[in-house]
C-alpha positions as CSV (number, residue, x, y, z in Angstrom):
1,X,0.0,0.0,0.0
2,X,1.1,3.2,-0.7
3,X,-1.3,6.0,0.2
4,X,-1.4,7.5,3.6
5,X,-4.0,10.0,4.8
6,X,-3.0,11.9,7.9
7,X,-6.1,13.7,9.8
8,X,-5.5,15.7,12.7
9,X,-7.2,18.6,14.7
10,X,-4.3,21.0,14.9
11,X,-1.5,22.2,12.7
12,X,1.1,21.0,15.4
13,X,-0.4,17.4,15.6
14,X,0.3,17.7,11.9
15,X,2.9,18.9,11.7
16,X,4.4,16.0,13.8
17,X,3.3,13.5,12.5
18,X,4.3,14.3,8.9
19,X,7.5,15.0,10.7
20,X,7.5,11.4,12.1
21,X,6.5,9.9,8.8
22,X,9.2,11.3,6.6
23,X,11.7,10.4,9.2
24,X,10.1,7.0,8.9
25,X,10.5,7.6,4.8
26,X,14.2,8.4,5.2
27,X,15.0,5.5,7.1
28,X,13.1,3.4,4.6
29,X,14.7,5.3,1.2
30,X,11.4,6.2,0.4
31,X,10.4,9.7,-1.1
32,X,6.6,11.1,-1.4
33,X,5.3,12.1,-5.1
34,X,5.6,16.0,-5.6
35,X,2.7,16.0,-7.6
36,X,0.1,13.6,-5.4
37,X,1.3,15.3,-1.9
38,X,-0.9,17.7,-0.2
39,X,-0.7,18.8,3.4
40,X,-3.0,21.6,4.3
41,X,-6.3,22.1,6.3
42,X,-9.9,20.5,4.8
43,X,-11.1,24.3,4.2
44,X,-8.6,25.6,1.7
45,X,-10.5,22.9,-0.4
46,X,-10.8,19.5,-0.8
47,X,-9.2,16.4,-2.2
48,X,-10.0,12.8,-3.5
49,X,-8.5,9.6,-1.4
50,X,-9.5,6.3,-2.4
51,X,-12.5,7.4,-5.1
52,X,-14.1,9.6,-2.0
53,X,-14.5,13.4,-2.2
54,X,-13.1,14.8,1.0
55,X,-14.5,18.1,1.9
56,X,-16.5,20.3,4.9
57,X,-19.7,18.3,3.4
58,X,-20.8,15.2,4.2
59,X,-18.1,12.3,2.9
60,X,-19.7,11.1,-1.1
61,X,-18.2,9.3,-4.2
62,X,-16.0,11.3,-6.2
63,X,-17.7,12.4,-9.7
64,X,-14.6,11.0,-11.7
65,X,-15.1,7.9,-9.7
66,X,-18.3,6.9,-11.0
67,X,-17.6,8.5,-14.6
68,X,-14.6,6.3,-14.8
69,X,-16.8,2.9,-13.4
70,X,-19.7,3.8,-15.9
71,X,-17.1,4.3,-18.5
72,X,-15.5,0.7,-17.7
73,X,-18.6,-1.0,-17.5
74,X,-20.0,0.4,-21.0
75,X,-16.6,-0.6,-22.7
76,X,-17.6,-4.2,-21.3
């Protein structure tokens, strides 16, 4: 596996434990994608994890998740 979503209630319980995970990525020679990284709070926005649409609203199903299963199932 190699997605990790980190939730916390403050910026310093953040900021530890990204602080903990990339010593935790250094030890392991590991680096984290540039372009699929984001740390920040929930209300500058949102973000997709897993096919789910992360936001202030309640949790739902991405919209390119389901157009990318109806476009799978019509190709079958």
């Amino acid at each position: 596996m190699d997605d990790i979503l980190i939730l916390s209630h403050t910026r310093w319980q953040n900021r530890k434990a990204v602080s903990i995970l990339s010593e935790y990525f250094t030890q392991l020679g590991l680096t984290k994608h540039p372009d699929k990284t984001f740390i920040g709070r929930i209300d500058q926005g949102f973000f997709i994890f897993f096919g789910y649409h992360f936001s202030r609203t309640p949790l739902q199903l991405a919209s390119q998740t389901v157009r990318k299963h109806v476009e799978r199932m019509l190709q079958l």
